[in-house]
Structures are given as C-alpha cells and as structure tokens.
C-alpha positions in Angstrom: 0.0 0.0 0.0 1.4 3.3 -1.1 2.4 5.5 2.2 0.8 9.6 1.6 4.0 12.1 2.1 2.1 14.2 4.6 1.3 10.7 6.5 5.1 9.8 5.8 6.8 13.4 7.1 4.1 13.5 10.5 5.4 10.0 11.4 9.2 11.1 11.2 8.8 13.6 14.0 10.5 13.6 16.7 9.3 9.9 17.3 9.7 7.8 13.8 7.7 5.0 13.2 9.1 2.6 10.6 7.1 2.1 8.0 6.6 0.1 4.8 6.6 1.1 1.0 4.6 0.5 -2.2 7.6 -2.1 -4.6 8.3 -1.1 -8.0 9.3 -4.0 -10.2 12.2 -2.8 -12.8 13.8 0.8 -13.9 11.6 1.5 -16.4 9.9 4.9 -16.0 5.9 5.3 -15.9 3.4 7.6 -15.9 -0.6 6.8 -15.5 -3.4 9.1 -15.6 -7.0 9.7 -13.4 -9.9 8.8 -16.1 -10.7 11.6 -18.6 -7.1 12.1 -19.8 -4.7 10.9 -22.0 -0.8 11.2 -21.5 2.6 9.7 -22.5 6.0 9.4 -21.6 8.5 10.5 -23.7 11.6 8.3 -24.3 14.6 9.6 -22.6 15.3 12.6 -20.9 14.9 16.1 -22.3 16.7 19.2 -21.9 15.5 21.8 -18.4 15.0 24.7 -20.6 11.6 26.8 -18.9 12.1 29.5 -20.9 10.1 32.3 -20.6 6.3 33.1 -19.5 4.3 33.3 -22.6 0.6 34.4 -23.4 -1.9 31.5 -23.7 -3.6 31.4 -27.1 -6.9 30.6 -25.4 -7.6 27.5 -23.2 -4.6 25.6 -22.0 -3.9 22.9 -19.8 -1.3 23.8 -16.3 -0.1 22.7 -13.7 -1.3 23.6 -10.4 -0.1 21.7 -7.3 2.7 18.5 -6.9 2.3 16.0 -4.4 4.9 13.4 -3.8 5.1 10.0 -2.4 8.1 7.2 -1.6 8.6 4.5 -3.3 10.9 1.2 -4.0 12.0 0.4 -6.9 13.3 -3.1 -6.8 15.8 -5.1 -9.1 15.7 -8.2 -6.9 14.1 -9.1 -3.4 17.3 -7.6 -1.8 18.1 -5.0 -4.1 16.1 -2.0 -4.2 16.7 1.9 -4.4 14.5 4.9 -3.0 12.7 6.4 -5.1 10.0 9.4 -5.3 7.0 9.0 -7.4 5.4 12.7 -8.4 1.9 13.3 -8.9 0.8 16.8 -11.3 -2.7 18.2 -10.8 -3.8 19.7 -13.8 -6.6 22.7 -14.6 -7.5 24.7 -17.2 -6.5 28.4 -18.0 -7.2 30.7 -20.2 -10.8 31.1 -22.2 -12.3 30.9 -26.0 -12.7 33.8 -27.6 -16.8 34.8 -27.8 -17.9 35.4 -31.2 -18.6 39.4 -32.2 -21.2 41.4 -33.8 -24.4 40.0 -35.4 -23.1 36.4 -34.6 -23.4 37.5 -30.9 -27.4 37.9 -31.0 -28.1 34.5 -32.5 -26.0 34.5 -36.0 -24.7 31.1 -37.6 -22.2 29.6 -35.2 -18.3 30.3 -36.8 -17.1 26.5 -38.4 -13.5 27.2 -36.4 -14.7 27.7 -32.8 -16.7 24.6 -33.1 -14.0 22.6 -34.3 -11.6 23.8 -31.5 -14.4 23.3 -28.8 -14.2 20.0 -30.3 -10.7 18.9 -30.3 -8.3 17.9 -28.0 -6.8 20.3 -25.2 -3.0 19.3 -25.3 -0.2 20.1 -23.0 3.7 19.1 -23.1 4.2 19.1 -19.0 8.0 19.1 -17.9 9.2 17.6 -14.4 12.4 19.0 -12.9 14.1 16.8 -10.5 17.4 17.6 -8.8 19.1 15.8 -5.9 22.8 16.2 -5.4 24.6 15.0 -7.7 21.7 14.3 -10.3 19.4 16.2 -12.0 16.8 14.8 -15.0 14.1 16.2 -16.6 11.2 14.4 -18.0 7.9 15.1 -20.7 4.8 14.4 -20.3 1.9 14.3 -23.0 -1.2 15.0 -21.6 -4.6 15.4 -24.1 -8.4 16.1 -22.5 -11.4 16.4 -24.8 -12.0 20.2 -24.9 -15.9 19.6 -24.4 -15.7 18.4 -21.4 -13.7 21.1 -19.1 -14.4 24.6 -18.7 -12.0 27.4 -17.6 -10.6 27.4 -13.9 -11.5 24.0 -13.6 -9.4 20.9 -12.1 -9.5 18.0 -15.0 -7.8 15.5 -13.3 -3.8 14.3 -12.4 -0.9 12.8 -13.7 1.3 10.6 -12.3 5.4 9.8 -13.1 6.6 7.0 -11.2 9.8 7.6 -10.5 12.7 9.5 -9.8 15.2 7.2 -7.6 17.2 9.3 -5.1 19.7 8.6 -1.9 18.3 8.0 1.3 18.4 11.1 3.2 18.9 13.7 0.3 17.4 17.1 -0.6 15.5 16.7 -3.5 13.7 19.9 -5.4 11.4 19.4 -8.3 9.8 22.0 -10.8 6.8 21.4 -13.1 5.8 24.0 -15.7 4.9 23.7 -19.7 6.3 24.0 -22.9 5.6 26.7 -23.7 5.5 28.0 -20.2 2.4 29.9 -19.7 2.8 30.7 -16.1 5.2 30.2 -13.0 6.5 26.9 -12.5 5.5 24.8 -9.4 8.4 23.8 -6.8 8.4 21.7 -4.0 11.6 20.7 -1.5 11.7 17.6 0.2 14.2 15.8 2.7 14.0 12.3 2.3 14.3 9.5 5.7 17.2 7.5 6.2 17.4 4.3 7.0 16.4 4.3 10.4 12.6 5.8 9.1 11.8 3.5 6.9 11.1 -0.7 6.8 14.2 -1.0 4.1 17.2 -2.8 6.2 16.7 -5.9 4.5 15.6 -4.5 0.8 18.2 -1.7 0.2 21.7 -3.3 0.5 23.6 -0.2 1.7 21.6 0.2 4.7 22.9 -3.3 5.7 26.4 -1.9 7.3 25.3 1.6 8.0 26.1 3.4 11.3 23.2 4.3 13.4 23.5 8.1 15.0 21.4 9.1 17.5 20.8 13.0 18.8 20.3 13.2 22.5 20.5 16.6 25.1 22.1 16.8 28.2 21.5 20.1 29.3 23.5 22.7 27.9 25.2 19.5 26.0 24.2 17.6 23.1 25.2 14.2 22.2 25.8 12.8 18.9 26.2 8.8 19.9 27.3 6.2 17.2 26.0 2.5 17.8 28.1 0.8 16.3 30.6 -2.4 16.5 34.4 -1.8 17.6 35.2 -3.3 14.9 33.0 -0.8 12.3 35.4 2.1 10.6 33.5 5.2 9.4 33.2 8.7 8.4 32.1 11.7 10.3 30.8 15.4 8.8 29.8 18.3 10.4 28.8 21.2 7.9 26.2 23.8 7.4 23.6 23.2 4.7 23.0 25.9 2.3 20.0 26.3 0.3 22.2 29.3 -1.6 25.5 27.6 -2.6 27.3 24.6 -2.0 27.4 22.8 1.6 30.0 24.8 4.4 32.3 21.6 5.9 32.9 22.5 9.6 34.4 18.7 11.2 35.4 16.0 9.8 36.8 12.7 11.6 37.4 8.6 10.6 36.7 7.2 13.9 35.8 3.6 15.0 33.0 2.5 16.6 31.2 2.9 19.0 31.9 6.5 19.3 30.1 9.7 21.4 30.5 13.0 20.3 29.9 16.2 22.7 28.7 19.3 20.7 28.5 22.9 23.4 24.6 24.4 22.7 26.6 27.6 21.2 27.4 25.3 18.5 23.9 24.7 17.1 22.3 26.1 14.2 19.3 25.4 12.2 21.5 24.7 9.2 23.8 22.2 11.1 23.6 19.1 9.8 25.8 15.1 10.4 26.7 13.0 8.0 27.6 9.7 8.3 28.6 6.5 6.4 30.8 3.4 6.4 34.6 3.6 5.1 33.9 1.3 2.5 33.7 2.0 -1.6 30.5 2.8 -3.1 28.8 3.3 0.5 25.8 5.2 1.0 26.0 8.6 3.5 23.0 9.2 5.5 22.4 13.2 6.5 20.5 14.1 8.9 19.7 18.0 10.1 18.3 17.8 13.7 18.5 21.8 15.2 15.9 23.0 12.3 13.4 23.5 14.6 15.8 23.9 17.9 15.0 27.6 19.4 18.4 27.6 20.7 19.9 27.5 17.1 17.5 29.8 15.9 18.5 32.2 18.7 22.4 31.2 18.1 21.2 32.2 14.1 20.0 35.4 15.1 22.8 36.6 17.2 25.6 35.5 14.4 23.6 37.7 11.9 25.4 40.8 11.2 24.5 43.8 8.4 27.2 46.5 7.0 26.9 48.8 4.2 29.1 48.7 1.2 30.2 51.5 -0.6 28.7 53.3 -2.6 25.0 51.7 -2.5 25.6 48.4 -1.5 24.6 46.3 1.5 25.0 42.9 2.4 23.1 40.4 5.7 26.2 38.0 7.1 24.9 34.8 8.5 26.0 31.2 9.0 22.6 29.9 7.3 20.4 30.6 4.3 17.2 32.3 6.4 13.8 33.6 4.9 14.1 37.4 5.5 12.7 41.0 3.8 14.7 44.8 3.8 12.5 47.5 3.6 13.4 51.3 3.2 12.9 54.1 6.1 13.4 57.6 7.0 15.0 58.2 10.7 15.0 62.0 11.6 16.9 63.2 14.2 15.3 63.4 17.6 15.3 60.2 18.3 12.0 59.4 17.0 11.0 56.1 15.4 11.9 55.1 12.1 9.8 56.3 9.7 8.6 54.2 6.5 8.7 55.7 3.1 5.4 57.6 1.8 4.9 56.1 -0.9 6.6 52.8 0.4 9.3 51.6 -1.6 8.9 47.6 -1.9 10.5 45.6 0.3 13.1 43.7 -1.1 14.0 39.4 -0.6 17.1 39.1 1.0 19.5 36.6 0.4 22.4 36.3 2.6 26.6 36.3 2.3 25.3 38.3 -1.1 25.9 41.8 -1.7 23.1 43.7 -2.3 21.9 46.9 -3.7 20.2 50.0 -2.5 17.3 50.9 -5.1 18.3 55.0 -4.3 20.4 57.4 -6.8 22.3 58.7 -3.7 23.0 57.3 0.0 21.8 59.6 2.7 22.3 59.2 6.3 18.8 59.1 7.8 18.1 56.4 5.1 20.4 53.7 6.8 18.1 52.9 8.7 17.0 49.5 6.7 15.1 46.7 8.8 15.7 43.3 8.0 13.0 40.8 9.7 13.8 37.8 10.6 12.2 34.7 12.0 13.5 36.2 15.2 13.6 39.9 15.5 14.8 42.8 13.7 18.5 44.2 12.8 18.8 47.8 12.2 22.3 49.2 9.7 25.2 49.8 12.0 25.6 53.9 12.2 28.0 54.0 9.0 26.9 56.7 7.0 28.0 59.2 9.9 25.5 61.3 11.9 22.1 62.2 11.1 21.2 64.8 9.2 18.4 67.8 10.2 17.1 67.4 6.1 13.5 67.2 5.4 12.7 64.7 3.2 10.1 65.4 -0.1 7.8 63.0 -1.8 7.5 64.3 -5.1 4.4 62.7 -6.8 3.0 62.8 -10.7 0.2 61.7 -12.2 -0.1 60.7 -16.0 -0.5 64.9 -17.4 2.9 65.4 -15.4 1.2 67.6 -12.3 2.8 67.3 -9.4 2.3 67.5 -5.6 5.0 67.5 -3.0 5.0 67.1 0.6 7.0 66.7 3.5 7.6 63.4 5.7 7.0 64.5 9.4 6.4 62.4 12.6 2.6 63.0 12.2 2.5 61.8 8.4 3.4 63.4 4.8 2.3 67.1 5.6 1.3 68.9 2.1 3.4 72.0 1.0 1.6 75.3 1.4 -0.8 74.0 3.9 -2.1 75.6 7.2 -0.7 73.1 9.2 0.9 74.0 12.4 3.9 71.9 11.6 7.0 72.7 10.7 7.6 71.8 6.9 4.0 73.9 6.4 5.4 77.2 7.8 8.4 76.9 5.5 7.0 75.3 2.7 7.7 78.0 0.0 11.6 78.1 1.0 11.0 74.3 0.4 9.4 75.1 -2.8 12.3 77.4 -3.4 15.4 75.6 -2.2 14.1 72.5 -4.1 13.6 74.5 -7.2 17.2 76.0 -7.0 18.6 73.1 -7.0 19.6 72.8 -2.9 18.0 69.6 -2.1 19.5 66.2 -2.9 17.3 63.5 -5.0 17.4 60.2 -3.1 15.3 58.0 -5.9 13.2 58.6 -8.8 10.9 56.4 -11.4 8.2 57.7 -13.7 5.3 58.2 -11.0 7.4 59.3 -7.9 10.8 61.2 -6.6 12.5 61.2 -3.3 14.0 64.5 -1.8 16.2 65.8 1.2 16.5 69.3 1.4 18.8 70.5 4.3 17.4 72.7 7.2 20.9 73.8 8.8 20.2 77.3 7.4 16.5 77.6 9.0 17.6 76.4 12.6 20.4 79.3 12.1 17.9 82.0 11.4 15.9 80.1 14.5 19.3 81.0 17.0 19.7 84.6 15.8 16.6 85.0 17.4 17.0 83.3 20.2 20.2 85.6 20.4 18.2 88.9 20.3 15.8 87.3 22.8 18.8 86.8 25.0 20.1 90.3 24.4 16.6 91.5 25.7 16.5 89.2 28.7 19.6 90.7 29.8 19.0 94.5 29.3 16.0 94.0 31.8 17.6 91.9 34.2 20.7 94.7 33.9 17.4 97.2 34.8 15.6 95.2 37.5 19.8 94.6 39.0 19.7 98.9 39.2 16.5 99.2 41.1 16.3 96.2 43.2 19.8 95.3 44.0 19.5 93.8 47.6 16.6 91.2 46.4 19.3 90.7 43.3 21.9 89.3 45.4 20.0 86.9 47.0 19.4 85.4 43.5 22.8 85.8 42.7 23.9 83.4 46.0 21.3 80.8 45.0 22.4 81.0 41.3 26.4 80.2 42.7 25.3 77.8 44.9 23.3 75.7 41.9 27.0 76.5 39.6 28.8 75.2 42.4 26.8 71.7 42.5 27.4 70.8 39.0 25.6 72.7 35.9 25.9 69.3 34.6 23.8 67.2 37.0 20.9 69.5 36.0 20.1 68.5 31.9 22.6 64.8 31.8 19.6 62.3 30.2 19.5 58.4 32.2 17.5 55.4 30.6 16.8 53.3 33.4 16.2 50.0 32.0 14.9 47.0 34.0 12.4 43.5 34.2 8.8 44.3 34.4 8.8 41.3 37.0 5.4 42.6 39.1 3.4 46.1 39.8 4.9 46.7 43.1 8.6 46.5 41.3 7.1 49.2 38.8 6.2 51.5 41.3 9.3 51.0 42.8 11.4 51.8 39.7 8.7 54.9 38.6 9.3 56.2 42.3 13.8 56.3 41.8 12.7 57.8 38.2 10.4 60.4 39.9 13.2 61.3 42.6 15.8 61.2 40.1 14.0 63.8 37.7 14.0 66.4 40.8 17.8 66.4 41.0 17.2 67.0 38.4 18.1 64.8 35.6 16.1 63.8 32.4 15.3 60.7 33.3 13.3 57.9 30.1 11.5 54.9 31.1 9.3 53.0 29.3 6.6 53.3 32.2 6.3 57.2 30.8 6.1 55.5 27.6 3.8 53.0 27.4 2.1 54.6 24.0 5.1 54.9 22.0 6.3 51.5 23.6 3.5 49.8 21.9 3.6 51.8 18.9 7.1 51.0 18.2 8.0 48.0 19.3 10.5 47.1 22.7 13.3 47.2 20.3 12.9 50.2 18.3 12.1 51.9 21.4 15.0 51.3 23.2 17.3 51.7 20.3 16.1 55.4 19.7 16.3 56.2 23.3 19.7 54.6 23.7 21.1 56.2 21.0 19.8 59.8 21.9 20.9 59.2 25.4 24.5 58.1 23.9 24.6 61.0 21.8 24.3 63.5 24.8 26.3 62.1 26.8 23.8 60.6 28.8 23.9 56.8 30.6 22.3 54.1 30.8 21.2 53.1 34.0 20.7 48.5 34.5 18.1 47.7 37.7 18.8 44.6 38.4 16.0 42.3 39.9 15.9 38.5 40.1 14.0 38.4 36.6 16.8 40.5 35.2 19.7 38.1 36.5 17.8 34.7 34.7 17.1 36.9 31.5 20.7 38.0 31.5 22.3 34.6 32.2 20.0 32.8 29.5 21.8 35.2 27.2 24.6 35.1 28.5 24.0 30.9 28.1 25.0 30.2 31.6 22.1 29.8 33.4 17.9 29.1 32.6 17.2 27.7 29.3 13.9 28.4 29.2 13.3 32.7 28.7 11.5 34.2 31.5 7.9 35.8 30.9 7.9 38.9 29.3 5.2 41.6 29.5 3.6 43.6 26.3 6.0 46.6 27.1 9.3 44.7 28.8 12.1 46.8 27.0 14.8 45.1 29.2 14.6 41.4 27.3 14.8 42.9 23.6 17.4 45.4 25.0 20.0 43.2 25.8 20.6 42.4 21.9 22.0 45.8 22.0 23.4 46.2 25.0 25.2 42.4 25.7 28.1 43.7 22.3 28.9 47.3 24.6 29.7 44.9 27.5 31.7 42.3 25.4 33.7 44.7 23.5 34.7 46.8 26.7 32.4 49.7 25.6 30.4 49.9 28.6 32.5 51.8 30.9 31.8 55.5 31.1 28.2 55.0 29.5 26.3 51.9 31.8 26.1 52.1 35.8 24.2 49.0 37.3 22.2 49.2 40.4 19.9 47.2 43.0 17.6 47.2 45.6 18.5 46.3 49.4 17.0 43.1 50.5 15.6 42.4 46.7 19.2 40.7 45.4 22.7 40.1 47.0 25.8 42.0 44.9 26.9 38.5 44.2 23.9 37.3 41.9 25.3 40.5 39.3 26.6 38.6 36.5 30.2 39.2 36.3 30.2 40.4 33.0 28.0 43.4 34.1 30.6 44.4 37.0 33.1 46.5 34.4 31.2 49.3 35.1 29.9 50.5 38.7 27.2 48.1 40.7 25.4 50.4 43.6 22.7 49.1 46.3 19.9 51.5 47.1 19.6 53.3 48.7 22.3 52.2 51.0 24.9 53.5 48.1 22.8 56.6 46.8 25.7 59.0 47.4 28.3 56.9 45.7 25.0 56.4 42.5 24.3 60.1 42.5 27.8 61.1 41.8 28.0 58.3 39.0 25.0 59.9 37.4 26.9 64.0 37.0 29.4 64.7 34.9 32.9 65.2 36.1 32.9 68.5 38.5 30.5 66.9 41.6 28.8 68.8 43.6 30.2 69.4 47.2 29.5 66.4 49.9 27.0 68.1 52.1 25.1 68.7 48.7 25.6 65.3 46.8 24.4 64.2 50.7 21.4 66.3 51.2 20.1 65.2 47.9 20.6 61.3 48.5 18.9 61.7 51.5 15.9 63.4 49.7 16.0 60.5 47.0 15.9 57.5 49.9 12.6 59.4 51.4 10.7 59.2 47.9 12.1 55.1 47.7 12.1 54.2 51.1 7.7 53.3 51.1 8.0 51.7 48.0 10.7 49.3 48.7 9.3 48.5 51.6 6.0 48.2 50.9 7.2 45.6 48.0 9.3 43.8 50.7 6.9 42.9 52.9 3.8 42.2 50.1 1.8 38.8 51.0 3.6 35.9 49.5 6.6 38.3 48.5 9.7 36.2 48.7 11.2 38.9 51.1 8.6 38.0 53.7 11.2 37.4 56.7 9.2 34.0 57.3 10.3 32.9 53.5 14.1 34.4 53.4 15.6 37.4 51.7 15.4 37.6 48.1 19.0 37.6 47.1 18.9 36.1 43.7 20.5 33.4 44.3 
C-alpha cells in the first residue's frame, strides 16, 4: 500500500515509526493518468529549458499543485533503491474567444470555434528533478477532450513513477509547460534514512550503516554512534546551504562505537551530520536535527550581522540561508522612530553572504536605517553613513499629465506643501518650494510616478538661534534694569544661582535610561518612584513606564534603540536595575544559566534590549556609559553577573551617594550637597521598597528568606 507524504513526514517527527513502502518492479519509468485524460511518456530525458512566460492562445492545460510519495524500486528481493513517485494536478487556463457582432445575437455559429471546442486540449508538462549529484528532466503528453472542461476548472492528475534518489537527500522538483504559460511549481523535500523507513533488509547499503542518535544533556548535546568496535566510518559536520554549496565545519574517521559532545553555542538550524561506512561505493546518511531547535534559531540570530558597502551596496552575514525581507525608512533626528517611506518603496528578498543593492540614486544618512526581519527579530544598519542629518525629506508625486504635488515626511504623516498646518515643513513650505527649485535639495530615488528628496534645514535652525540671540540680548537689558533698582533682592538670587553653579551645571540636563524586568506592579512602582526622585535632582530621566504609547507603537526594540542612541549622543547613561527576573534573562543570554526565557510583558524593554546592550559589555564599551544598580533586601551583589561588573554596581539606597555622583558629569557637587540630595532620594524610595518587601507571599517576607537572587 502506497504510504501519503504528509502521513510519511508526521510519522518522522520527533518519534519515527518505521514504515513500509509500495515495490516497484524494474527501472523502467511510468506515468498513469486519473480517467478523462490521455498522456505519454517520452523516451529519454529532455533538456531543463523553462524558458520564458508566454501568453496563452486561449484554453490551455497547467499545472497547479505537486504531491509526492516514496517508493521502491526493486531489481531483486534484496536490491532495491529509493525512489520518489510525483503526482501533477492539472486545470485549465485561459478562455475561447466569444464570437462578435451579429453572430453575438443568434448568428450562424463560426465552423472554427466549433471545431476547437471539439478537439483535444494538449499540453507538453516538464518535471524537474534535482538531488545532489543528479538532476533529469522528463515530458509528459497530456490530451483532454476540450468539451468536457471549462475554464478554472481541475481536470484530473498525472502521475510519473519515479525518480530514484539517496536516502536522506534534498530533493527539489519544478513542473511547468512547454511553452510555459505561467510560473512553474516547486516543492523541496528531505527524504528518511534508513532508520525511518522498513528498508534494512531490501536496500543493501543500509545493511552496514552506522546508526547516530541525537540526544540533550542540558547545555550539552550528544551525537552517539551505535556501532561495533570493529566498524570504521566517516564523520561530517557542515552547514547546509539552500544558496551555494554545503560549508564543511568537522570532519573525523573514527571507529565505533563512538560519542560526540557538541556545546549548545554550536547549534544552528542549518547544522547538519553526515555519516557513512569507510567502504567503496557506501551510502551517507544526512541528517539536520537543530531545524526547529529555538536555541539554534536564537544562536542564528545573534551571528547575523549587516554593513553597508560603498557606494549603495549592503550585504546580511549569517551562517545559514534564512527567509528574510529589507524595507526602506526615514529616521529624523530626535530620536523618533523610524519612519517608513510615503509612498513605500517595496521591500526587497534578502538573500544572505550576497551583496546587495540599495534601489536609491544617492545614500543619505537618515536612510540607513533598513530593517531586515527575521524569523527572530529585527536588525537595524550599523551607524555607517555618519551622523544624522536635520534634512526634510520630499515625496514628489506625478500623475499621467505630469502635475505634481509634493510634501514633506514629518512624525505625524506626509504634511502637504503650502498647507495651514501648524507643523514645521508647512510654515516653511515656499523656502522648500524654493530651495528644491534652486537646485539645494538632494534627490534620493526617482521612477516615472514618484521622486525622493532631502533638502537641508541647517540654514533655518540658524535664522531660529539669531533669534534666540536677540531674545537673549533682551533678557539681559531687563535683568541689567531690574539689577539697578532692586539690587538687595538681586543678590539673594545671585547666591542661589552660585550655589546651583557650584553643585554641577551638569547634573541639571545629563539624560539616564533606566532599563529594567517588568517582574510585578509593586517593582514598577518602585522603579517609577527612583525615576520620579531622580527627575528632581534634576536629571532627564526615560522609562518605558512614561512611555507605554510609543512603547507599543514602536516596538521594545525600536524603542530602546532610539532612546539609547539619543541618550549616547548626549552624553547621557544608561542606567541596569537589576532584579531576580533581570539576573535569569541575562544569564539565558549570556547561556549560563535558565534555558527556558522568563515571561515577558507587552511593554518589557529590558529582554529585547540586551541584543544591544550584551556587544557594549563584550567589547569593553560599557565603561563610562552603563552604571548598574539594585535594591536592598531584593538581590545580593553576588547574583550580578560578572560580566556586568566592568562598570559601577550600587545598592539602594544604602549607596545613593556613591550612585548620584556616577549619574553628574565630572565636577561633583560638594558632599554636604551630593548628601542632602541622597537623603531626599531614599525618602521618595524608602515606602515603596518596603511596601514591596513585605507584600503577602513576597519572597522577602522574613518567614520565606531574603530575596538575594540566588
């Protein structure tokens, strides 16, 4: 009885069953077709030449779906090979041309159509079929009476038995027509090994062939050969490219029975063993087990790496071939998110190792922003292109009489040119007009319909500060006037005014992004009560509890990249609360610790920042720009991974002082100052922490121990 591939690839799961297989007797090729139709084989293979997509001349037979199914094709009892027998559904495309004019309303019928709607639909249907190192290509005759099918409709299947292949090969087959009227059908398949299949005693190679299992030992995986002592074979590790050839990683000859130990940093979705017996002619069985392993795929995502390449080029680096798309955005400066074109551009296939091109007439630097998405996330362009630019951009659209409109891409959407708007692109929309006109603005793209423009705004936010001056100038004349007539009540300003210069003009405007687990409510109102304190130092303090709307818009990952960067920029730091949640996120990336991720929340920034901030640690960037910090009686200094302790670990609020002055730019504050306002800070934390430390069921209840983390 013939096994159903669907049937056949549920039962080689993760728990095979071994199951028998439909014998074929001889290696002559067949082909057999459901009642209706008509077909023949043609002798030989033909030539794979598709060719190119042709108009039908009306009704024609295509294919439209492949199924496949295993067979054996057998020379002898003992002696038989795998093979894959190929089933082609067939419809009907295209339409007869309705008579016109007075035939129409009930003329004489036209002799031709009659004759066509009476003959024979006829199709010459090609089957591709590669599998390392073969490839054949086969014709197939199919006729159906024209009569008896209409238009869109299924007319039945054919069936070629068979193309032989090795046990556990990729195998790829194409189907299309000659002439090729539409896109041809593929289908990829990775055929069982021995081990799947009831063939031991039928296919002779399987007879000697080492048997490798795949089993996981925590952070461990075993590859363990059962085999005799006696039994000399071959051993491959590579990674299995769908672009390009096969990527050997290990090889060994070893004797059996052998056990091989493989780190979980190792794994890949593309990682696959081959194995087979050192004799001539033997058969290797490949098997690729990780495919569906989440700790390759995250291993995969974390190896990926993007750069640009001069002048327009781009290329994705990654171990494996991985289904991903590019797409196009505008990034202003700000720190805002990353804006996609209006109109879109389309997003492009990527294919990795493979340099690629940018579809623009000139680079620009808030245009390196391109996200590629993956199965796993998305990876933004490395800052290569220099800093952003303050340039509006301009969509520049025509229609078919060549008018055109232009407008400007702003946060709140493409704002039209000479509109009322109270934006900033409509109050200077005719020196836009102008400066584009003059020839001032760069063009980024162009086609028939649209046009891309960035037009520099360095010479507006100029005219904006001589203002500013004069406003200054002004402000000064009447405090010069108030200093005349009230100069006792001056002074008093002027002490408080040295004092605040004394403390640090710093401390006042330095941005911090406090970053941490969303574990619980009452460890969010702990973390928005050290924000709160912290912004009356004051500091510019982010968190994504202020920013839960943006947070959501966005994405955790945009969002944290746009404020880390900003905060970066000016000089700012990035401040790591470490919690128990925090310590198991960081060691599963870190690969040290749980292997299953903790719960995340709809807004948790701190799990899809530590993509970004894991390489600053690693590459010794972190010092100067991170300060970590916990909470008393929440964790214990040693649960910190060690890799976080380059750069200074505070517990509050018992270390506030030493935090404080961490937080100001060089030039502190006196001590009695940097004192006064660490006290103020432990008054607004105090409740909170303690109220979380002694919550019902709270693991720093005294009766259930201190939560250290540990």
């Amino acid at each position: 009885m013939p096994v159903p591939w669907f049937l056949l690839s549920l039962a080689l799961g993760r728990s095979p069953m071994v199951l028998s297989l439909e014998r074929l007797v001889g290696p002559q090729d067949t082909a057999r077709c459901s009642p209706g139709l008509s077909c023949h084989l043609w002798d030989g293979d033909v030539l794979c030449l598709p060719g190119s997509i042709v108009s039908a001349p009306g009704p024609v037979l295509v294919p439209t779906r492949l199924q496949t199914e295993l067979v054996l094709r057998c020379y002898q009892e003992t002696d038989c090979d795998l093979c894959v027998r190929v089933a082609i559904h067939l419809a009907v495309h295209g339409h007869w041309e309705e008579p016109k004019g007075e035939e129409k309303f009930g003329g004489a019928a036209d002799p031709e159509l009659e004759e066509s709607r009476n003959a024979f639909l006829q199709a010459q249907v090609v089957l591709s079929f590669q599998a390392y190192p073969t490839a054949r290509c086969v014709l197939l005759e199919v006729q159906v009476p024209a009569a008896l099918v209409q238009p869109g409709q299924s007319v039945g299947s054919v069936v070629f038995d068979c193309f032989e292949a090795a046990l556990g090969a990729e195998v790829r087959i194409w189907s299309y027509t000659q002439p090729r009227y539409q896109k041809e059908l593929n289908l990829t398949q990775h055929l069982p090994d021995c081990k799947g299949l009831e063939v031991r005693d039928s296919i002779q190679s399987c007879w000697a062939l080492p048997w490798l299992n795949v089993s996981a030992d925590g952070d461990d995986v075993h590859l363990v050969l059962d085999v005799s002592e006696d039994q000399r074979f071959g051993l491959s590790l590579y990674w299995n490219q769908v672009q390009g050839p096969t990527k050997p990683w290990w090889h060994r000859n070893l004797t059996g029975p052998q056990t091989i130990t493989l780190n979980h940093t190792d794994l890949f979705p593309c990682l696959c063993i081959q194995v087979w017996p050192l004799e001539p002619d033997s058969v290797r069985t490949s098997i690729c087990p990780f495919r569906e392993d989440p700790r390759a795929h995250r291993n995969l995502w974390r190896a990926a790496r993007l750069q640009l390449l001069p002048p327009r080029g781009w290329r994705l680096d990654a171990p494996c071939s991985l289904p991903a798309e590019a797409t196009l955005c505008w990034q202003a400066p700000g720190g805002g998110p990353c804006q996609s074109l209006v109109p879109p551009l389309p997003p492009a296939n990527v294919t990795v190792n493979k340099a690629l091109e940018l579809p623009l007439l000139n680079v620009h630097p808030n245009l390196c922003q391109v996200w590629v998405s993956l199965k796993t996330g998305l990876l933004p362009f490395p800052d290569s292109l220099g800093p952003l630019k303050d340039d509006m951009l301009l969509v520049e659209t025509r229609d078919p009489h060549n008018n055109r409109s232009l407008c400007a891409l702003e946060p709140s959407g493409c704002t039209p040119l000479l509109s009322r708007a109270s934006t900033r692109a409509a109050r200077l929309g005719e020196q836009l007009l102008q400066d584009l006109q003059s020839g001032q603005c760069l063009q980024l793209w162009d086609d028939d319909l649209r046009a891309l423009w960035a037009c520099p705004m360095d010479k507006y936010v100029h005219q904006r500060w001589a203002l500013v001056w004069l406003a200054c100038l002004l402000f000064a004349a009447v405090l010069f006037l108030l200093f005349l007539f009230r100069k006792d009540q001056v002074k008093g300003w002027l002490r408080l005014l040295k004092e605040d210069i004394r403390a640090g003009p710093a401390t006042r405007g330095r941005a911090a992004l406090l970053l941490y687990s969303a574990e619980d409510s009452g460890f969010e109102r702990l973390v928005s009560a050290l924000a709160s304190a912290l912004c009356q130092l004051p500091l510019r303090v982010a968190v994504d509890l202020w920013s839960r709307r943006e947070l959501s818009a966005q994405g955790p990952l945009a969002w944290f990249h746009a404020q880390r960067r900003q905060t970066l920029q000016e000089g700012g730091v990035v401040v790591l609360l470490f919690s128990p949640g925090a310590v198991v996120l960081c060691r599963e990336w870190l690969q040290d610790g749980a292997s299953t991720p903790a719960p995340q929340g709809p807004h948790d920034a701190f799990a899809a920042s530590l993509s970004c901030v894991l390489p600053d640690f690693l590459q010794g960037r972190a010092p100067g720009r991170y300060v970590g910090a916990y909470f008393d009686g929440l964790l214990h200094s040693d649960a910190v991974p060690a890799l976080f302790r380059s750069v200074p670990v505070f517990s509050l609020p018992s270390q506030l002082p030493g935090f404080l002055g961490t937080l100001q730019e060089p030039g502190d504050p006196r001590p009695g100052l940097l004192r006064e306002r660490a006290r103020l800070v432990s008054q607004a934390l105090q409740p909170a922490l303690d109220q979380l430390l002694k919550a019902p069921g709270d693991p720093g209840d005294p009766e259930d121990g201190t939560r250290d983390g540990t």
